[in-house]
N, C-alpha and C positions, 0 to 999 in steps of 0.2 A: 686475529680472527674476530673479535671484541666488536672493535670499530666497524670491519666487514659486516658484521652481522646488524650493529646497531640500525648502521645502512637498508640495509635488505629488510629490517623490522619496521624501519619508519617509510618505506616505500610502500610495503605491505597493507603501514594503517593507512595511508593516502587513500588506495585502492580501496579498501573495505569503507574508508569513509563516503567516496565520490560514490561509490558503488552503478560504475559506468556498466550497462548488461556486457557481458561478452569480453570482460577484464575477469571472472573470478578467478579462473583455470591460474590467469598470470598472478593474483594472487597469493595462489596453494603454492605455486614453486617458489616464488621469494623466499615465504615464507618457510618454505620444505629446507629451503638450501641455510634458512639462518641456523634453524635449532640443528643442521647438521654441523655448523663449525661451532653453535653456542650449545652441547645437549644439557646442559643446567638452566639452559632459559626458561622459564617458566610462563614467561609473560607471550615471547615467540612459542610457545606449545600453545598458551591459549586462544592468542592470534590466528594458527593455525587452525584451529578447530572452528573460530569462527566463519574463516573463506573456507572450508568445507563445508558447511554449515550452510552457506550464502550458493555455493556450486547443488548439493541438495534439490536447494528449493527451486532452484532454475532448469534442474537438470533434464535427460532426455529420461523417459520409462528406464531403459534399459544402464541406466548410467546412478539411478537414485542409492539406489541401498547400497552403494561401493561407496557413496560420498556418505552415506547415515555414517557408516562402517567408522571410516578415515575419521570423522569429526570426535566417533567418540575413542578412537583409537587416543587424537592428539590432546582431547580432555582429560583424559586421566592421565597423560604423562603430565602433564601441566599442574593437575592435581595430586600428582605424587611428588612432588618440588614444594607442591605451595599451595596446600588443601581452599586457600580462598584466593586463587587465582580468577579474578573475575570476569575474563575472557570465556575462559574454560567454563566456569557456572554457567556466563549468559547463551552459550553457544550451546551447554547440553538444553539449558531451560525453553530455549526458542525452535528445537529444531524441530516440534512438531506440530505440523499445522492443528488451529486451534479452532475451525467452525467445530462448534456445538459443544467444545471442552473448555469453556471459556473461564468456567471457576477454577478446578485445577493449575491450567496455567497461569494465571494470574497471579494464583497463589505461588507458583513456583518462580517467577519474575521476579514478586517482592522481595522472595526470601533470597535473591541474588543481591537484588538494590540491599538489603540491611548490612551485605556482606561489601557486594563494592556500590555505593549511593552514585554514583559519577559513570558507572558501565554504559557507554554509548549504547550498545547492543541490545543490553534489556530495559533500559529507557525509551528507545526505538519499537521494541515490540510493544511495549506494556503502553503507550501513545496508540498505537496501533490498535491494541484490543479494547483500551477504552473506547475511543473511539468507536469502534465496531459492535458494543454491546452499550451505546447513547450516552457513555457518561460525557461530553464534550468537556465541561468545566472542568473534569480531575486528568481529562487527556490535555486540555490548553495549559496546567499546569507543569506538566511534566517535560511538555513541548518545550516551556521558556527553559527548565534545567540543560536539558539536553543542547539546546544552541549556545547557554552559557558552556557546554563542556567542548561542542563542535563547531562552532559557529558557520564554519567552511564547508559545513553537509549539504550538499543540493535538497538530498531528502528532507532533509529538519528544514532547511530555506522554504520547499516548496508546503511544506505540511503546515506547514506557520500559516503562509497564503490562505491555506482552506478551512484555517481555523478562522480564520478574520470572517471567510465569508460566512464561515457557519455561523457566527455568532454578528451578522448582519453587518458588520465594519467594511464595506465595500469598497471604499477608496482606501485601505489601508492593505487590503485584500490583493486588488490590484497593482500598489508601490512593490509589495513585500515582491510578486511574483516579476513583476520588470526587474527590479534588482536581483532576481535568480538567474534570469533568462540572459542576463548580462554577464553573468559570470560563467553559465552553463550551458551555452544558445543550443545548443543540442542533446541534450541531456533528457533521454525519454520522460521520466517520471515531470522533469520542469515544465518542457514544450507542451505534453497534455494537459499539466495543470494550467497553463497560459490559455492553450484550446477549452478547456472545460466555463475557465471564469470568463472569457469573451461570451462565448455560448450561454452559459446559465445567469449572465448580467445583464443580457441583451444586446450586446457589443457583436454584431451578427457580422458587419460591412468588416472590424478586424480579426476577427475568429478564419472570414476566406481568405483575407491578408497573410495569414500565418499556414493558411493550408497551401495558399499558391505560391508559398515562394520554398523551391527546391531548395534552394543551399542551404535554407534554417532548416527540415525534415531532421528527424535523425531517425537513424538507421532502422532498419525495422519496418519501418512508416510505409504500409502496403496499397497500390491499386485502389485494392477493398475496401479498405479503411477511407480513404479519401473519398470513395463513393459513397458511402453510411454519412459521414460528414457533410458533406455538401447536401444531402436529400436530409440531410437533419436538421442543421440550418433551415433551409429555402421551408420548413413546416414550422419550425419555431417563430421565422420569421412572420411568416404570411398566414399564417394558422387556416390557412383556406382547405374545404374538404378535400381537393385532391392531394394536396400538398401533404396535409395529415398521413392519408391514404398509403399515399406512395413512401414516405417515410417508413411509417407501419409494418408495410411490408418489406421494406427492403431491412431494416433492423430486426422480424423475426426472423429474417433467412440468416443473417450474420449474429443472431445471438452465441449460437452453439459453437460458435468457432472463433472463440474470445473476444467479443466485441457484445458478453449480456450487459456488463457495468453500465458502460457509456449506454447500452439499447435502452435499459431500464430509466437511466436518468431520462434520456429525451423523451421518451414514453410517457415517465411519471409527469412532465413538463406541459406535455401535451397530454394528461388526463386519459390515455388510451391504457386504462388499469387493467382490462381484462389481459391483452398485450402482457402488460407489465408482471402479472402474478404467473403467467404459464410460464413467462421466461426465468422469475425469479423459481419457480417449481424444478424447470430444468436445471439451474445455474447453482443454484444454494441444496436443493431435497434431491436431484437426479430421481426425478419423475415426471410424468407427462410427456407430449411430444420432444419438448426442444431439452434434451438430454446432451449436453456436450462433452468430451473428454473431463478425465482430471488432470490432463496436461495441457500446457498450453500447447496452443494452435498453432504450425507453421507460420500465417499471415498475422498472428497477436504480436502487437509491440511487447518487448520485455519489459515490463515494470514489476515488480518487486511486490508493489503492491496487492496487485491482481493475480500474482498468479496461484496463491492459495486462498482462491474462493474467501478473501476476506469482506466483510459485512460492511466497513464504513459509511459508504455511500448509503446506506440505509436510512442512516442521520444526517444528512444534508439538507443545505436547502431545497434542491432538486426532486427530492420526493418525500416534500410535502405532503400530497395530493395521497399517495401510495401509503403513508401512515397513516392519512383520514381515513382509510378505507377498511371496511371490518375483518375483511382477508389477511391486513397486517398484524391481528393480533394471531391470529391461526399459523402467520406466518414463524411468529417470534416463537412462539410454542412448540412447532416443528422442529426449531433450530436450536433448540436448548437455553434462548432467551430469556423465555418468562421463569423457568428454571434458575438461571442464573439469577435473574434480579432476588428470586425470592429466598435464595442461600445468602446472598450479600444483604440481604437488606435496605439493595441501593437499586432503584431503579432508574429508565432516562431521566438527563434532564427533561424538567418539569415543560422547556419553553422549544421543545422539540417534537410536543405532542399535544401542543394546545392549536386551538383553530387557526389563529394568523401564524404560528409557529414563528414570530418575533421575536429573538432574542435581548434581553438588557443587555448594554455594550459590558463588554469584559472593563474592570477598573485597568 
């Protein structure tokens, strides 16, 4: 059973690490079926907890609190084996989304890392939320830990990518992200990030290279979305007033139905803020018109990242223009931001919210 099982544990962490959308479900069973020939495993309990953990946050309305359930069902087996099982810590610490609880969680991440320093999982969040509330430099930090533990993450491959741009390293930006797309050609979270750094580099003529060709698409990849893209483009490109125009509006009609991230960026890109604040009102506060579900969209590609309403894109170079604007401190206030920084003591980086918002290259 030993060997069986070891099997079924290390197939388990493959899945949790590629974290392809539409693999978690095959996850939970691997893993169901290991701690059922190994029930001393500690390490398969934590594992478990975490692919229900991951099933959660993707899951439909009616399917969520059955997976809250199972996750902390397989944590506490996990932690009755092995009180610092660190599966099991990072999978309770992360399962709940964190706009506007950002001090709390943070604090509970750490106090995972003290226990296991190397937890892909809460390495992964804790990247995530810095990121999400401007500290870039202590998220690029954690980024390098986390690829020295996973090297083989798409995720950590792709997040690496947008750390480069964030911090203005543009040709290293776009290496990092070809050598993902190579490994992962269809791997939602990679391919968008490939789409987003053509788009927000200027690289316009390869961004529809990558939209027109079917057989790279990966799944998900709607109609819709490819019409948002192409009218996002043809305005980034041409910045001509019809082109603005027609972008504009065809992104407020497609905020509310998973597609505000990307609306905001090209919005913010294109200086059309007013645009950009009602949608960020609807997408982050759920007020104002453009109110969208808190589930994702039938037509929203699955990414991981987006689908708990997380903030990164905030701090990007892409919206610039949207933290010059006095609405963004109103904004950060709303969201428990300004809050945040002033319990930590640590507010954005400093070169995130200056006029050229130029970063110094990371050493």
């Amino acid at each position: 059973g030993d060997a069986r099982s070891r099997e079924l544990v290390d197939e388990g962490l493959r899945i949790l690490r590629e974290a392809w959308p539409g693999e978690e479900m095959r996850g939970v069973d691997l893993l169901r079926k290991a701690v059922a020939l190994s029930p001393q495993d500690a390490e398969a309990w934590g594992l478990l907890a975490v692919a229900w953990r991951n099933v959660a946050e993707g899951a439909a309305p009616d399917c969520v609190s059955a997976a809250v359930g199972e996750c902390g069902i397989a944590a506490r087996r996990a932690l009755l084996i092995d009180p610092r099982q660190g599966h099991a810590l990072a999978a309770l610490a992360s399962i709940h989304p964190y706009l506007g609880d950002w001090h709390a969680a943070e604090q509970q991440l750490r106090r995972v890392l003290e226990v296991a320093p190397d937890n892909p999982t809460a390495l992964s969040h804790l990247i995530m939320l810095l990121q999400s509330v401007g500290r870039a430099r202590d998220s690029w930090d954690l980024s390098e830990r986390v690829l020295a533990v996973e090297p083989l993450s798409p995720l950590h491959q792709f997040r690496k990518s947008f750390k480069y741009w964030i911090f203005g390293q543009q040709p290293e930006s776009e290496l990092a992200i070809d050598r993902a797309l190579q490994l992962w050609p269809r791997h939602p979270a990679v391919w968008n990030g490939r789409l987003y750094l053509f788009a927000f580099n200027g690289r316009f003529d390869a961004a529809r290279r990558l939209l027109d060709d079917p057989a790279m698409r990966p799944v998900g990849f709607s109609p819709p979305m490819q019409r948002c893209w192409l009218t996002s483009l043809d305005a980034l490109q041409s910045r001509t007033p019809a082109a603005v125009a027609s972008a504009k509006a065809t992104l407020l009609e497609a905020a509310p139905r998973g597609f505000a991230i990307t609306a905001m960026m090209v919005l913010s890109v294109l200086e059309e803020l007013d645009a950009v604040f009602t949608i960020a009102d609807g997408f982050l506060l759920r007020k104002g018109p453009l109110i969208g579900s808190l589930w994702p969209a039938p037509e929203q590609m699955p990414i991981n990242d987006q689908i708990w309403r997380r903030t990164m894109f905030l701090f990007t170079p892409a919206t610039v223009a949207m933290r010059r604007d006095p609405r963004f401190k109103v904004l950060c206030d709303d969201l428990g931001l300004s809050r945040y920084w002033q319990q930590c003591g640590v507010g954005p980086d400093e070169f995130l919210l200056r006029e050229a918002a130029l970063p110094p290259r990371v050493p």
